[in-house]
C-alpha positions in Angstrom: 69.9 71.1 380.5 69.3 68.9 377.4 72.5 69.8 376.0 74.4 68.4 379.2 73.7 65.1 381.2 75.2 64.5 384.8 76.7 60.2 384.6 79.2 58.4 386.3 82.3 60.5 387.2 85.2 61.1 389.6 83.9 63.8 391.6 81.6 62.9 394.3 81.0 59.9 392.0 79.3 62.2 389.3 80.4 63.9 386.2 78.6 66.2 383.7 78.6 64.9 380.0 77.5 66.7 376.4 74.7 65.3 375.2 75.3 66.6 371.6 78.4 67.8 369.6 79.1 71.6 370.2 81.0 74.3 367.9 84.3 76.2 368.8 83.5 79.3 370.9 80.0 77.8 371.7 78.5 78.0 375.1 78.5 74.4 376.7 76.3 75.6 379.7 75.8 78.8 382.2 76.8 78.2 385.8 74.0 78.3 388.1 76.5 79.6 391.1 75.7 82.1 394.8 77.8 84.1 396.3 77.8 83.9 399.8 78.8 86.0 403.0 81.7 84.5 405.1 79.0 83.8 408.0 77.1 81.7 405.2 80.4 79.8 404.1 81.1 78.4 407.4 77.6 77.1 408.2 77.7 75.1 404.7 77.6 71.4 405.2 80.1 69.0 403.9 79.0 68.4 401.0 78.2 72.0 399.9 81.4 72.8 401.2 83.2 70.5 399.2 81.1 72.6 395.9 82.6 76.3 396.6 85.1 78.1 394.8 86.7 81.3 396.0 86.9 83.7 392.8 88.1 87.2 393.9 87.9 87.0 397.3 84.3 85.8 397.2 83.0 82.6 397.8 80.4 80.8 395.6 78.2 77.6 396.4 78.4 75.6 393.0 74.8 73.8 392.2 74.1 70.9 390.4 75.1 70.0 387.1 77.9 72.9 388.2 79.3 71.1 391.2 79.7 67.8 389.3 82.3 69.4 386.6 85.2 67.6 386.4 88.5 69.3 386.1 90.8 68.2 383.5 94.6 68.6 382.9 93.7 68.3 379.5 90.1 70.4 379.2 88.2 71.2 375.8 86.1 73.8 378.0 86.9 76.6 379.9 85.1 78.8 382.2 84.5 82.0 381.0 83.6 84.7 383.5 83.5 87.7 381.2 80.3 86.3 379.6 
C-alpha cells in the first residue's frame, strides 16, 4: 500500500490518496473485496454494511483502503473488473 495513503475524506470521514504520480492505463491498487452469502449480508454491522456493493447479483464487503474510495463525478480512475 505504499503507492496509496488513506487521509482525510468525505466518506466515513476517510479518503484514499496516491502517494506517487501514476501512468495512463497503470494499476492504482487491487481491491481487496469478499463476496458474501445473503445470510452473511444481513448480519453485517453498520458500518460494514455501509462498505458493500452489489456487482451481478452478488454482494461484496469492501476492506480497507477499498471502502474509503471516494466516488467522483469527475474520476481519473476507474474500476476495472476484467483485470
Amino acid at each position: 500500500m505504499n503507492d496509496v495513503h488513506i487521509g482525510k475524506g468525505n466518506l466515513a470521514g476517510k479518503g484514499v490518496y496516491a502517494s506517487r504520480a501514476f501512468k495512463k492505463g497503470e494499476i492504482v491498487k487491487y481491491y481487496n473485496i469478499k463476496a458474501l452469502s445473503p445470510e452473511d449480508a444481513q448480519n453485517l454491522s453498520e458500518d460494514d454494511r455501509n462498505s458493500t456493493h452489489t456487482r451481478n447479483g452478488i454482494t461484496y464487503l469492501y476492506g480497507g483502503p477499498d471502502r474509503y474510495t471516494n466516488h467522483s463525478d469527475t474520476p481519473n480512475t476507474i474500476q476495472d473488473f476484467e483485470r
